[in-house]
SEKELO-66901 format. One record per residue (C-alpha): chain; x, y, z. Coordinates in Angstrom, 1 decimal. Layout:
BEGIN
<site><c>A</c><east>X</east><north>Y</north><up>Z</up></site>
...
REM end
This chain:
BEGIN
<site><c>A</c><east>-71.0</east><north>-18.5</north><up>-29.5</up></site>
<site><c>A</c><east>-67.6</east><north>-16.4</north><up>-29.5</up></site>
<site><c>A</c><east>-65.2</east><north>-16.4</north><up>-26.7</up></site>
<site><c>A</c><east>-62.8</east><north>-13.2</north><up>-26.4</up></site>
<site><c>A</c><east>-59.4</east><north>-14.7</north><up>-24.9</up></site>
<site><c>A</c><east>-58.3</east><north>-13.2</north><up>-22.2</up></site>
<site><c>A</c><east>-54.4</east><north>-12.8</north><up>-22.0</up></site>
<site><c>A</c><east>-53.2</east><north>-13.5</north><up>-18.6</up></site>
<site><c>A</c><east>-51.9</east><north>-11.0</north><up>-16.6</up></site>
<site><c>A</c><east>-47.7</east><north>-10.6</north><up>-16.5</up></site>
<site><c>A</c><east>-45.7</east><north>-10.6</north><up>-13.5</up></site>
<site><c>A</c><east>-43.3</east><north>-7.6</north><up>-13.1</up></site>
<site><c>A</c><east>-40.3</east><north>-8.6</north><up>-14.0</up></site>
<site><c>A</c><east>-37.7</east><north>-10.5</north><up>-12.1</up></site>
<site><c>A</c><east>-35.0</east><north>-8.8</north><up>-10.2</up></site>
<site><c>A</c><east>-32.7</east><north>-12.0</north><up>-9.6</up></site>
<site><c>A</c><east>-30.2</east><north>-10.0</north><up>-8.2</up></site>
<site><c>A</c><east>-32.1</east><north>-8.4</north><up>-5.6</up></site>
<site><c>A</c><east>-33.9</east><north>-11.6</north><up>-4.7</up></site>
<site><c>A</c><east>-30.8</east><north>-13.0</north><up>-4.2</up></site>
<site><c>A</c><east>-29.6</east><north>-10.2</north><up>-2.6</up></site>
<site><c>A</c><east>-32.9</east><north>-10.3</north><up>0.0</up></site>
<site><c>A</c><east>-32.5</east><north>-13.8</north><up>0.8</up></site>
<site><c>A</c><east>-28.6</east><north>-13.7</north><up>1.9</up></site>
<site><c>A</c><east>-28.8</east><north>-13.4</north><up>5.8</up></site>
<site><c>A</c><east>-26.8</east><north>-10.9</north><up>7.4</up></site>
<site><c>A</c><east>-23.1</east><north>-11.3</north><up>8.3</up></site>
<site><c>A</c><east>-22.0</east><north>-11.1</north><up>11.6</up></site>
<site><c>A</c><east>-19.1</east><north>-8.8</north><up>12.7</up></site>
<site><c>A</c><east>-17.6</east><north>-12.4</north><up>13.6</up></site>
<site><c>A</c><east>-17.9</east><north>-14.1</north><up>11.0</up></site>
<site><c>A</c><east>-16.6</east><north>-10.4</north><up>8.6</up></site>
<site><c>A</c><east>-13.6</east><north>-10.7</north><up>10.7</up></site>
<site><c>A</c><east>-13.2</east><north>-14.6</north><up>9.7</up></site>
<site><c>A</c><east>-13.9</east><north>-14.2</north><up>6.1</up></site>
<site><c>A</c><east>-11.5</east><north>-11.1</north><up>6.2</up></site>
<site><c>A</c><east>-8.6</east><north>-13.3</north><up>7.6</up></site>
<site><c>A</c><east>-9.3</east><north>-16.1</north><up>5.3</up></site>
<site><c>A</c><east>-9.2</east><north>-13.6</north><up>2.4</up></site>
<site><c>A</c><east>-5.7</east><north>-12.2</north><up>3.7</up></site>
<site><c>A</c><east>-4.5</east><north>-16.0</north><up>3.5</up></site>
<site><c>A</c><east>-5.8</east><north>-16.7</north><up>0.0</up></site>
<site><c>A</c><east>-3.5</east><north>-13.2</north><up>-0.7</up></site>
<site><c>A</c><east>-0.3</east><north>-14.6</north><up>1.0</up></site>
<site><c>A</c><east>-1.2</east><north>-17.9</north><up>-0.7</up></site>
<site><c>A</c><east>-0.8</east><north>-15.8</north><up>-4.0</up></site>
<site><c>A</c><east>2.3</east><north>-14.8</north><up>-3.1</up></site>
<site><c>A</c><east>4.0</east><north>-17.7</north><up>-2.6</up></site>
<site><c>A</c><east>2.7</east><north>-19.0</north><up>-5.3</up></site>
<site><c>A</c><east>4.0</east><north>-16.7</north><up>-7.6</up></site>
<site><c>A</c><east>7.6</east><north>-16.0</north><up>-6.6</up></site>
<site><c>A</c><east>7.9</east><north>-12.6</north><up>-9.0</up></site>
<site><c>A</c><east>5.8</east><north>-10.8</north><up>-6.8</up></site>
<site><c>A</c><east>7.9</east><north>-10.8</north><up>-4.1</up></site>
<site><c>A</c><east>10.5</east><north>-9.0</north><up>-6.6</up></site>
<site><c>A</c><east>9.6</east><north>-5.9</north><up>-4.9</up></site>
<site><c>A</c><east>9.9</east><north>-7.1</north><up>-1.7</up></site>
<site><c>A</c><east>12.7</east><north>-8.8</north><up>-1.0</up></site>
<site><c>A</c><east>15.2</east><north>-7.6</north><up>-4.5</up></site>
<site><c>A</c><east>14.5</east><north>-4.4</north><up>-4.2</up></site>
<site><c>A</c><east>15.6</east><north>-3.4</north><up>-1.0</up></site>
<site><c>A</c><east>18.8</east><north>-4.9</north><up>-1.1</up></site>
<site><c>A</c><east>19.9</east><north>-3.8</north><up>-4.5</up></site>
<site><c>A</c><east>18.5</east><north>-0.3</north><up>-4.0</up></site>
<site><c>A</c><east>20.6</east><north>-0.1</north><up>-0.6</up></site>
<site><c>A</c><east>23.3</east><north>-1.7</north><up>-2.4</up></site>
<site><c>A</c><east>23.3</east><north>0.7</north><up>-5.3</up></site>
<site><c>A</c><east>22.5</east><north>3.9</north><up>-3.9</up></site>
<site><c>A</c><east>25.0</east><north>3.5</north><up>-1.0</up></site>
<site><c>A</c><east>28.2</east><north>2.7</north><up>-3.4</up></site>
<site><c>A</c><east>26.8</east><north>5.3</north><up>-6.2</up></site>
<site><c>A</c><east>26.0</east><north>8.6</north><up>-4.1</up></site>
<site><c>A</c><east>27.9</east><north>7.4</north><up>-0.9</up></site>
<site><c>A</c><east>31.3</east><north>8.7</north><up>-1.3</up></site>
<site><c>A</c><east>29.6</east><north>12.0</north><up>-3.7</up></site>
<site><c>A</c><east>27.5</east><north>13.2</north><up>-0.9</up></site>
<site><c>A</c><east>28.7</east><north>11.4</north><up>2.6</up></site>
<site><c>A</c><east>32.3</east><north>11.5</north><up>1.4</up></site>
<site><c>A</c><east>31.7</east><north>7.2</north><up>2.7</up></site>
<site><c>A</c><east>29.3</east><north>4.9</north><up>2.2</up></site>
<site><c>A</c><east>29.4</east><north>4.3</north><up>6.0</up></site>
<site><c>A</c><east>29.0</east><north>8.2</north><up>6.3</up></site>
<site><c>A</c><east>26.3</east><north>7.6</north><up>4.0</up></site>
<site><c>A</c><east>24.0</east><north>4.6</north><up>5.7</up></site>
<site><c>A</c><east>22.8</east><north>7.2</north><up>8.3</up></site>
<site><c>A</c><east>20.8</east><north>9.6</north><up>5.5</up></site>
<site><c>A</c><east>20.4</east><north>7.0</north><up>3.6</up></site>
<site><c>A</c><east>18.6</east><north>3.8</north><up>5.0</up></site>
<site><c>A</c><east>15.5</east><north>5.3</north><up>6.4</up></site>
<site><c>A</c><east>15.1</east><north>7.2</north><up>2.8</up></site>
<site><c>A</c><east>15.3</east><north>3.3</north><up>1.2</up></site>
<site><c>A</c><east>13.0</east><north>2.1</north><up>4.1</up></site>
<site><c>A</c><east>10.5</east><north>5.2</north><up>3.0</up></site>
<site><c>A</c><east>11.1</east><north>4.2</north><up>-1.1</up></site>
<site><c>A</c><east>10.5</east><north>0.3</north><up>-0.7</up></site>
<site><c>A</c><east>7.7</east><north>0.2</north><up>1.2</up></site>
<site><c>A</c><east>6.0</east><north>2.5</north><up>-0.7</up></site>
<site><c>A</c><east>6.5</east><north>1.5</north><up>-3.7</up></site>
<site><c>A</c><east>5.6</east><north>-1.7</north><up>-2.9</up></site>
<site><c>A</c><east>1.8</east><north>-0.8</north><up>-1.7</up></site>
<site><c>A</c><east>1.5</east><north>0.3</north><up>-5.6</up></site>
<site><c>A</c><east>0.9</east><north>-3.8</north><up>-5.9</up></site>
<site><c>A</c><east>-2.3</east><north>-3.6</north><up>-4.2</up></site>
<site><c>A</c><east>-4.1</east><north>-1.3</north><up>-6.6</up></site>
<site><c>A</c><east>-2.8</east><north>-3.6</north><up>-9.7</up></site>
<site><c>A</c><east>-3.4</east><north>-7.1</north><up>-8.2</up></site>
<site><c>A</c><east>-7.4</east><north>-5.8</north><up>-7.4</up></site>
<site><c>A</c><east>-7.9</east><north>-4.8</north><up>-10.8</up></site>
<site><c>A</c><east>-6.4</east><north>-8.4</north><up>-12.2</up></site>
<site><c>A</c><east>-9.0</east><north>-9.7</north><up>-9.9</up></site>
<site><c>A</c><east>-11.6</east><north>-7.7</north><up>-11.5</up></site>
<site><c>A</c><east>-10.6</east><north>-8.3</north><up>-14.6</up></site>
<site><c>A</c><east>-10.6</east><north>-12.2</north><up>-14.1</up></site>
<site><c>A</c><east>-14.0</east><north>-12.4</north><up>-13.1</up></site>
<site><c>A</c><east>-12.9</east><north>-13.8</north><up>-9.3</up></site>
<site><c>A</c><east>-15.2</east><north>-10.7</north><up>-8.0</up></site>
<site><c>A</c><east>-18.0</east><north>-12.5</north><up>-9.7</up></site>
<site><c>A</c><east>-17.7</east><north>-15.8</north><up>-8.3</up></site>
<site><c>A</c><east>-17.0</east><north>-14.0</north><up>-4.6</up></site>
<site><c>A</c><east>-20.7</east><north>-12.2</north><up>-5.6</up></site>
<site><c>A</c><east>-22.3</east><north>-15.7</north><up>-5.3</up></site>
<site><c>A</c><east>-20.8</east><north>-16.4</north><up>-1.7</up></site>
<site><c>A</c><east>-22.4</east><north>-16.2</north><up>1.4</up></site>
<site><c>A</c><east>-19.8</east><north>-13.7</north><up>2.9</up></site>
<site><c>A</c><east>-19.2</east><north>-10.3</north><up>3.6</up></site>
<site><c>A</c><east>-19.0</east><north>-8.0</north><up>0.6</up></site>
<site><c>A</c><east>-16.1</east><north>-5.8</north><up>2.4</up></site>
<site><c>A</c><east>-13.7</east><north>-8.8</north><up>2.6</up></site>
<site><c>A</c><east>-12.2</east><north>-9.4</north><up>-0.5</up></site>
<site><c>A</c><east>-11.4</east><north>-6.1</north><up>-0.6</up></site>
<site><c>A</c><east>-10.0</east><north>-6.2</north><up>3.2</up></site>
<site><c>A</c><east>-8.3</east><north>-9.3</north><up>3.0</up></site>
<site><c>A</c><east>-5.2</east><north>-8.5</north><up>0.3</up></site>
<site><c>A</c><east>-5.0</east><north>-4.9</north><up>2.7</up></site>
<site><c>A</c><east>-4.4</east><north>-7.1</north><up>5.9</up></site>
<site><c>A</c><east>-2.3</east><north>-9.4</north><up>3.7</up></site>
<site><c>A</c><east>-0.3</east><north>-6.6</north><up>2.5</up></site>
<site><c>A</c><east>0.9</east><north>-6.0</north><up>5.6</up></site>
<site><c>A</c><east>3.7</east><north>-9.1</north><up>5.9</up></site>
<site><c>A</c><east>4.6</east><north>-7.6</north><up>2.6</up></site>
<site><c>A</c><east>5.7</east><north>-4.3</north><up>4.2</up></site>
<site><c>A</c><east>7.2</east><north>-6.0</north><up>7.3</up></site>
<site><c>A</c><east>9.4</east><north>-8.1</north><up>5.4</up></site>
<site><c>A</c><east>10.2</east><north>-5.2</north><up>3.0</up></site>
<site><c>A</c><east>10.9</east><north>-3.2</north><up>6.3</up></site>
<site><c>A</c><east>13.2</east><north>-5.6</north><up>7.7</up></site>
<site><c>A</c><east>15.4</east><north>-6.4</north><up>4.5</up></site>
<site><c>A</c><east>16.1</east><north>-2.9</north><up>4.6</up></site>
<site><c>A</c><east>17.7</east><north>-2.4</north><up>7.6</up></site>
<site><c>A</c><east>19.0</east><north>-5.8</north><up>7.3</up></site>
<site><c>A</c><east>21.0</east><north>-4.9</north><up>4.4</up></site>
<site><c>A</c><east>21.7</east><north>-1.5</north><up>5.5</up></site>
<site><c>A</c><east>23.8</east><north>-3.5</north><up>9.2</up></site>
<site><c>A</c><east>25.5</east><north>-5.7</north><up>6.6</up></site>
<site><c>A</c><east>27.1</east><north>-3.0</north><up>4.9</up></site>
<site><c>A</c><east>28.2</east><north>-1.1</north><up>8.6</up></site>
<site><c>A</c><east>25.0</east><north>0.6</north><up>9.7</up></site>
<site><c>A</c><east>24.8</east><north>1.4</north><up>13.0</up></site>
<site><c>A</c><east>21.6</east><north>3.1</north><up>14.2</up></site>
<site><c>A</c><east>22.2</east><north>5.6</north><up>17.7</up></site>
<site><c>A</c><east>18.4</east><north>4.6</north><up>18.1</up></site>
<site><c>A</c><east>18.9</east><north>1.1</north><up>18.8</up></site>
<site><c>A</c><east>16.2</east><north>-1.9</north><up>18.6</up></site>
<site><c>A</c><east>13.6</east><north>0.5</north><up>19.8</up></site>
<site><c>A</c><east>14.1</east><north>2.9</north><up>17.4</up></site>
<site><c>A</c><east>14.1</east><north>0.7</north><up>14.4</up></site>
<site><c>A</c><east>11.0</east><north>-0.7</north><up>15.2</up></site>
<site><c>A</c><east>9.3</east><north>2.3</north><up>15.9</up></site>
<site><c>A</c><east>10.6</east><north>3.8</north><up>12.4</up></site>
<site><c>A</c><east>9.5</east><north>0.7</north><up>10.9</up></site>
<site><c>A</c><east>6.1</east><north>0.9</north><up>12.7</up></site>
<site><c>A</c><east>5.6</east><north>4.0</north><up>11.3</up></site>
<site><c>A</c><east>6.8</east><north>3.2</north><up>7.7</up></site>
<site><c>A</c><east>4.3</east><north>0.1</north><up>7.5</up></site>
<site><c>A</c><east>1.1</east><north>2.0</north><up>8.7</up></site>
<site><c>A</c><east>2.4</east><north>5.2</north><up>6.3</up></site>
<site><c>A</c><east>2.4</east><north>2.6</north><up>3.5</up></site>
<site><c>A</c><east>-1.2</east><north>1.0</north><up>4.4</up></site>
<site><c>A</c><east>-2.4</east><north>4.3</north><up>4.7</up></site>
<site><c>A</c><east>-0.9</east><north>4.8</north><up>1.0</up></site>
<site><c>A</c><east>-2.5</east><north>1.8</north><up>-0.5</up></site>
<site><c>A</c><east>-5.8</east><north>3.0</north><up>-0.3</up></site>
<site><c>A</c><east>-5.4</east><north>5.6</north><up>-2.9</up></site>
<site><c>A</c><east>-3.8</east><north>2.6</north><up>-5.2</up></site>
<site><c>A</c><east>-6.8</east><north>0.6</north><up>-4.0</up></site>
<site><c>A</c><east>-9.3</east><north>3.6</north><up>-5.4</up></site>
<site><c>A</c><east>-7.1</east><north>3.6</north><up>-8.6</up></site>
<site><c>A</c><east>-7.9</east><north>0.0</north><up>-9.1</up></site>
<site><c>A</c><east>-11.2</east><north>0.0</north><up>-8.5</up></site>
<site><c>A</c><east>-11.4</east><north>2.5</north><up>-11.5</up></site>
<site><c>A</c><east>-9.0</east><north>1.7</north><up>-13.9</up></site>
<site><c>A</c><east>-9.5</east><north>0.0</north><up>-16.9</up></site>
<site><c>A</c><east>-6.2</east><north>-2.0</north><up>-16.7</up></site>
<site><c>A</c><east>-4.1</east><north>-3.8</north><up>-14.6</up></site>
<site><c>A</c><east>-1.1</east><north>-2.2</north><up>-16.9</up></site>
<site><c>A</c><east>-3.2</east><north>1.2</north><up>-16.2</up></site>
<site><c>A</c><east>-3.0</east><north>1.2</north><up>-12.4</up></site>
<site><c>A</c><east>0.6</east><north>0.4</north><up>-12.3</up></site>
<site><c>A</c><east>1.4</east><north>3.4</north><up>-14.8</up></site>
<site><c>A</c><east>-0.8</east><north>5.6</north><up>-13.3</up></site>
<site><c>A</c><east>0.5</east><north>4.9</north><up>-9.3</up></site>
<site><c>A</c><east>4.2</east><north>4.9</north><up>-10.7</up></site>
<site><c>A</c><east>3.3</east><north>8.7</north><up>-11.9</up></site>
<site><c>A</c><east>1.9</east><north>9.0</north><up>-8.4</up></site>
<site><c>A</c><east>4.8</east><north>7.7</north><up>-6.5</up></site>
<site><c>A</c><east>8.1</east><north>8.1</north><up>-8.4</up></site>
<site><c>A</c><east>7.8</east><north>11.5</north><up>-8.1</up></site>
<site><c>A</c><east>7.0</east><north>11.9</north><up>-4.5</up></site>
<site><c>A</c><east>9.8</east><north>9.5</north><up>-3.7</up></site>
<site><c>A</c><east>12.6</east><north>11.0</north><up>-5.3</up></site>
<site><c>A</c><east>11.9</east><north>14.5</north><up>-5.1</up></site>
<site><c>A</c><east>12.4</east><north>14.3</north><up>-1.6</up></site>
<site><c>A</c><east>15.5</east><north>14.2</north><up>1.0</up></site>
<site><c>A</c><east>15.7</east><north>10.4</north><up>1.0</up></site>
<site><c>A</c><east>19.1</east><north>10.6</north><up>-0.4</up></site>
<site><c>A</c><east>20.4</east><north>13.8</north><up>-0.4</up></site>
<site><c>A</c><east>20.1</east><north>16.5</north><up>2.2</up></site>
<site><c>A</c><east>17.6</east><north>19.1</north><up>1.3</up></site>
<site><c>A</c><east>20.2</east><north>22.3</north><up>1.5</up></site>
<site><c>A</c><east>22.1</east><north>20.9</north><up>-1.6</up></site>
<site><c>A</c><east>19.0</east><north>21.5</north><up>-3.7</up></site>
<site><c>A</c><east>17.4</east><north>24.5</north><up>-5.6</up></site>
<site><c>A</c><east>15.5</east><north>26.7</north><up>-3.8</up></site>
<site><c>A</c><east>12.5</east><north>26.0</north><up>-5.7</up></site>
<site><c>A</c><east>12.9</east><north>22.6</north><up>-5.3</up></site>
<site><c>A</c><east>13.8</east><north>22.6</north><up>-1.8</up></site>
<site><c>A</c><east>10.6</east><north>24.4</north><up>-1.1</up></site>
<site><c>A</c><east>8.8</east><north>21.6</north><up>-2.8</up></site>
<site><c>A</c><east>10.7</east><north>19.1</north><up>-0.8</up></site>
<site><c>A</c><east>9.9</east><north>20.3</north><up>2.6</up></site>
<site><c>A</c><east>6.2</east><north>19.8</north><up>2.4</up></site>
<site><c>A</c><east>6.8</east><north>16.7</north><up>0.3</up></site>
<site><c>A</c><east>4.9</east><north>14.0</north><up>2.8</up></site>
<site><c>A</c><east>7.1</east><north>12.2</north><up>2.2</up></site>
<site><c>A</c><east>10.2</east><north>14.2</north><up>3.2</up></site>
<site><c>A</c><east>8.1</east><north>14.0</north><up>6.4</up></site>
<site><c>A</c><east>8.3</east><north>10.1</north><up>6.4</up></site>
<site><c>A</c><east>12.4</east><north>10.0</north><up>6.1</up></site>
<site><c>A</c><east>12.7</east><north>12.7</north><up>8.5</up></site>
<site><c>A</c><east>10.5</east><north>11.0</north><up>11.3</up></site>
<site><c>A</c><east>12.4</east><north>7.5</north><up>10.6</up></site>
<site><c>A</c><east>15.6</east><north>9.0</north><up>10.5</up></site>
<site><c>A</c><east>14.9</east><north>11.0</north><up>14.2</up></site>
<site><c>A</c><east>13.8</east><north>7.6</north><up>15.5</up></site>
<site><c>A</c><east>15.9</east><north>5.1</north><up>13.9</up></site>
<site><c>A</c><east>19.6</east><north>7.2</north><up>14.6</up></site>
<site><c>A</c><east>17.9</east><north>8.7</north><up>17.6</up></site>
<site><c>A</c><east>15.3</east><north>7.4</north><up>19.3</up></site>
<site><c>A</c><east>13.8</east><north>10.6</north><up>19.0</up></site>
<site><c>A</c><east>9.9</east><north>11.3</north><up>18.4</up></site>
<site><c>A</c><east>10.3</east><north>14.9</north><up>16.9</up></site>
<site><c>A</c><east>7.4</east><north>16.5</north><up>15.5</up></site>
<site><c>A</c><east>7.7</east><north>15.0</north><up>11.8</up></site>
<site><c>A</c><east>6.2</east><north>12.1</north><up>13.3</up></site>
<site><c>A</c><east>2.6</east><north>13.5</north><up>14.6</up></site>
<site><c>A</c><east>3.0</east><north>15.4</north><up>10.9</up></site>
<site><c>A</c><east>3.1</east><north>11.8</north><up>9.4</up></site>
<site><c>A</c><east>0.9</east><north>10.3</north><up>11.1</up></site>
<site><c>A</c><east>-1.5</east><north>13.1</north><up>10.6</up></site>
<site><c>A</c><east>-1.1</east><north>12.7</north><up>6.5</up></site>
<site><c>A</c><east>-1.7</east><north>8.9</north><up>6.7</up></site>
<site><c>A</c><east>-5.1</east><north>9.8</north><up>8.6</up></site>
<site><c>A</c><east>-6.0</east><north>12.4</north><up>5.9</up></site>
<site><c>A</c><east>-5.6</east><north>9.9</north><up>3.3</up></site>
<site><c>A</c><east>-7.1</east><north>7.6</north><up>4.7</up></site>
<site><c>A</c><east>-10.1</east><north>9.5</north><up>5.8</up></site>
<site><c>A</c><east>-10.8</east><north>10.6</north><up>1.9</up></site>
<site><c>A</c><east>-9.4</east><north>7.1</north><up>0.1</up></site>
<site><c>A</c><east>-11.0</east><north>4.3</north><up>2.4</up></site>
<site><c>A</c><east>-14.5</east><north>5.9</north><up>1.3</up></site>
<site><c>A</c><east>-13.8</east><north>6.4</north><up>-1.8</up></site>
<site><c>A</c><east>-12.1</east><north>3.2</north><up>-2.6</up></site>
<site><c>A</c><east>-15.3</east><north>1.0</north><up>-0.7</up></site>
<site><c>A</c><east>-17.6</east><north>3.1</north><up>-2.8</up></site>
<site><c>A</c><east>-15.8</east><north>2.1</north><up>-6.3</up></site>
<site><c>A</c><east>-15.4</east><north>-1.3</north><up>-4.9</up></site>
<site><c>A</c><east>-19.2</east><north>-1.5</north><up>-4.5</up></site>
<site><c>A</c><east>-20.1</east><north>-1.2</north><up>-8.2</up></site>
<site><c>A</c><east>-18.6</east><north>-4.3</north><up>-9.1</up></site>
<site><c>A</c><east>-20.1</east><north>-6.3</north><up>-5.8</up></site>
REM end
């Protein structure tokens, strides 16, 4: 007598991921505050332990304020203490925005390193190893921030303003620079290079800085370019931190800052958590 085998019957295959995915329990808003902090320490932890990243930080605005002040000083202020004035907020504007261009590059080496893919396996909140290096980042604009104007009293600047108005000018600077680093955050997340993001944010950047009236006053240009200039954002920026930092003044330029750093935020925050989300 025959027998006809039977084969027996497959299971659908196995989504690990998901299953893994099902059985994480849910993070508390505690807990994503923690694990957001503890990511922003691991940051700072990175930079100290790699002293060239702080080249930005703490070089840059002291031989920036150094060089531009004895190069253009006596061509445009007729002094370099003439100078200081116009000057100084445009090098507070510069540094700290070119240093949020280090947040886009160091999330990509991250990326690239496979550290994403061990933080995948964690019990944590997806959104904090992307929030931690932003609340990290922070300390690096401060300190940028502060070297500036340090530098800038060294060499005889004396802001009208006073205490009040360098902090408020340096407020504003910081959260114009955080609000900044989520487009270099986006770039990251969809570069294909470390090397890629830092080109591409430098074409970004470079531009915006320098065409601007950081260092020289906006009348002395072409008319083409000074049209450019005045709706450059960041114009807007040096113009806010110079009414506050030589004047204590909170003149309009301010609300008009503060109203770009919201518009970028509102379209790169979602964009860069979307990207981000691919590779968590």
């Amino acid at each position: 007598m025959s027998t006809t085998f039977v084969p027996a019957p497959v299971d659908a295959p196995v989504n690990a991921a998901g299953r893994v995915a099902a059985a994480r329990r849910r993070v508390t808003v505690g807990e994503t505050l923690d694990q957001t902090l503890t990511m922003a320490w691991r940051a700072f932890k990175k930079m100290l332990r790699n002293p060239e990243q702080f080249f930005d930080v703490a070089l840059q605005p002291i031989l920036f304020t150094a060089m531009f002040a004895f190069i253009f000083g006596g061509a445009i202020a007729g002094d370099v203490e003439s100078y200081l004035p116009l000057m100084i907020p445009g090098i507070l504007a510069q540094t700290v925005l070119t240093t949020c261009m280090a947040t886009g590059t160091q999330l990509r080496e991250d990326l690239e390193k496979g550290v994403f893919d061990r933080f995948k396996s964690l019990p944590i909140a997806r959104i904090a190893p992307l929030a931690g290096p932003m609340v990290a980042d922070l300390l690096r604009y401060t300190i940028a921030a502060t070297l500036t104007f340090g530098m800038g009293l060294v060499m005889g600047y004396r802001p009208g303003g006073g205490a009040a108005g360098v902090f408020a000018a340096i407020l504003l600077a910081i959260f114009t620079g955080w609000s900044l680093a989520w487009v270099f955050t986006w770039v990251g997340t969809i570069a294909r290079s470390a090397q890629a993001v830092q080109g591409i944010s430098m074409m970004i950047l470079f531009p915006l800085t320098f065409l601007s009236n950081a260092f020289v006053p906006v009348d002395t240009l072409p008319g083409w370019l000074a049209a450019f200039v005045r709706v450059n954002p960041v114009s807007h920026l040096v113009t806010a931190a110079r009414d506050l930092a030589n004047n204590a003044v909170v003149s309009g330029e301010v609300a008009w800052t503060l109203v770009a750093c919201l518009i970028v935020i509102a379209i790169f925050a979602p964009l860069s958590v979307r990207s981000y989300k691919r590779h968590m």
